[in-house]
N, C-alpha and C positions, 0 to 999 in steps of 0.2 A: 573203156576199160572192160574187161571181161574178165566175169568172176567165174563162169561155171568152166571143169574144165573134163574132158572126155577122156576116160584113162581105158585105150581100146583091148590091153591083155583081160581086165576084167570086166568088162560090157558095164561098166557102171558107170555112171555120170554123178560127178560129185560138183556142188554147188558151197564153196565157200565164200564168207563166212558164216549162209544161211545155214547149213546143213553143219557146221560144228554147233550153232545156237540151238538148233532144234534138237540134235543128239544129247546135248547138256543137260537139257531142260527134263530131255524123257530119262535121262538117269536121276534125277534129283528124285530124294524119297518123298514117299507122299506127304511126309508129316510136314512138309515144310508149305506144300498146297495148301494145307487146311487146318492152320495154325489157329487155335483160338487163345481167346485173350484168356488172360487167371483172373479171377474171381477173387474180390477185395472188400472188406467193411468200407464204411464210408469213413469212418475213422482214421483207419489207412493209409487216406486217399495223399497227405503232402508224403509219404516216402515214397512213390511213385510216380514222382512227374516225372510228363518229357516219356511216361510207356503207357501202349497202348493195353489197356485193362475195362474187367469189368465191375463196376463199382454199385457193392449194395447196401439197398439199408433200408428205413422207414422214413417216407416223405411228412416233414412237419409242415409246409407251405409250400403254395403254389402263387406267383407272384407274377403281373404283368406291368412293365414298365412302361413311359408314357411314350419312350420310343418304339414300340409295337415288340420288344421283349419278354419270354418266358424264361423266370427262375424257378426250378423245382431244387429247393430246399432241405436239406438232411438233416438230422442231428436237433438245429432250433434254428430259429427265424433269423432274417439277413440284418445285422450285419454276425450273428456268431454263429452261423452254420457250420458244418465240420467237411460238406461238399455241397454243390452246386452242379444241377445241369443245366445248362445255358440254351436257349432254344433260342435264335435270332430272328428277328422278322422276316429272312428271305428264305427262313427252312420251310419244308413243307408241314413242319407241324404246327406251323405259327396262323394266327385270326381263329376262323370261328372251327379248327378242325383240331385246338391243340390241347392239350392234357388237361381233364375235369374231373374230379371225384376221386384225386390221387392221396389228397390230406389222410396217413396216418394208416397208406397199404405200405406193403415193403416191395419196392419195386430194383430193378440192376438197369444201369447205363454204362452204357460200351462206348469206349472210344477213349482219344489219349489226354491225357491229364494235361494241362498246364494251371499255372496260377495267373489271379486275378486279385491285385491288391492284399498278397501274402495267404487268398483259400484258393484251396481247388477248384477246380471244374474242368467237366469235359463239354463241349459244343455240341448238340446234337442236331443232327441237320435233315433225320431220315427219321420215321417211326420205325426202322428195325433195330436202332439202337437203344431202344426202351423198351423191356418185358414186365408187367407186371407178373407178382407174385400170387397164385392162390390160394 
């Protein structure tokens, strides 16, 4: 099958349907390149599921479960937290490189909300999705 095809009145070589993709793509505005997430209390966080946001507040606990899990805690200790950010053992921030001396700074975690047994959390699987606060 051939896609590209040689139009000889105007010396141009058009390549469909790469060259409608890539025409598309350079008309779209920038803002949609370099969308960031809105900025949320942790409070917030259950009318937001299911978008991708970024969620702040004061960490009360930092918890490590026995299956090699990180929960950083908002609000109060598990189970009445008001969010969670979930860090799983095969993220890079999990063992001996993951979040310490968080208790009680006010830090933001990016990424998309779902629930876990009726609270929030977001997964976090990168250390760019965690900024502490200064």
């Amino acid at each position: 099958m051939r896609i590209c095809y040689a139009y000889p009145e105007a010396m141009i070589k058009f390549c469909s349907p790469l060259l409608f993709v890539v025409l598309l793509f350079a008309c779209l505005p920038g803002s949609l390149w370099s969308q960031t997430a809105t900025t949320i209390a942790d409070t917030e966080a259950t009318q937001h599921v299911g978008q991708k946001v970024t969620v702040e507040g004061v960490v009360v606990a930092v918890t490590n479960s026995g299956k090699g899990n990180t929960f950083i805690n908002f609000g109060a200790k598990y189970p009445n937290q008001t969010f969670t950010g979930w860090i799983p053992k095969d993220s890079e921030l999990s063992g001996g490189s993951g979040p310490t001396g968080l208790e009680g700074k006010k830090i933001k975690i990016t990424g998309t909300i779902e629930l876990y047994k009726g609270k929030p959390e977001i997964k976090v699987m990168t250390k760019d999705q965690i900024q502490i606060e200064e």
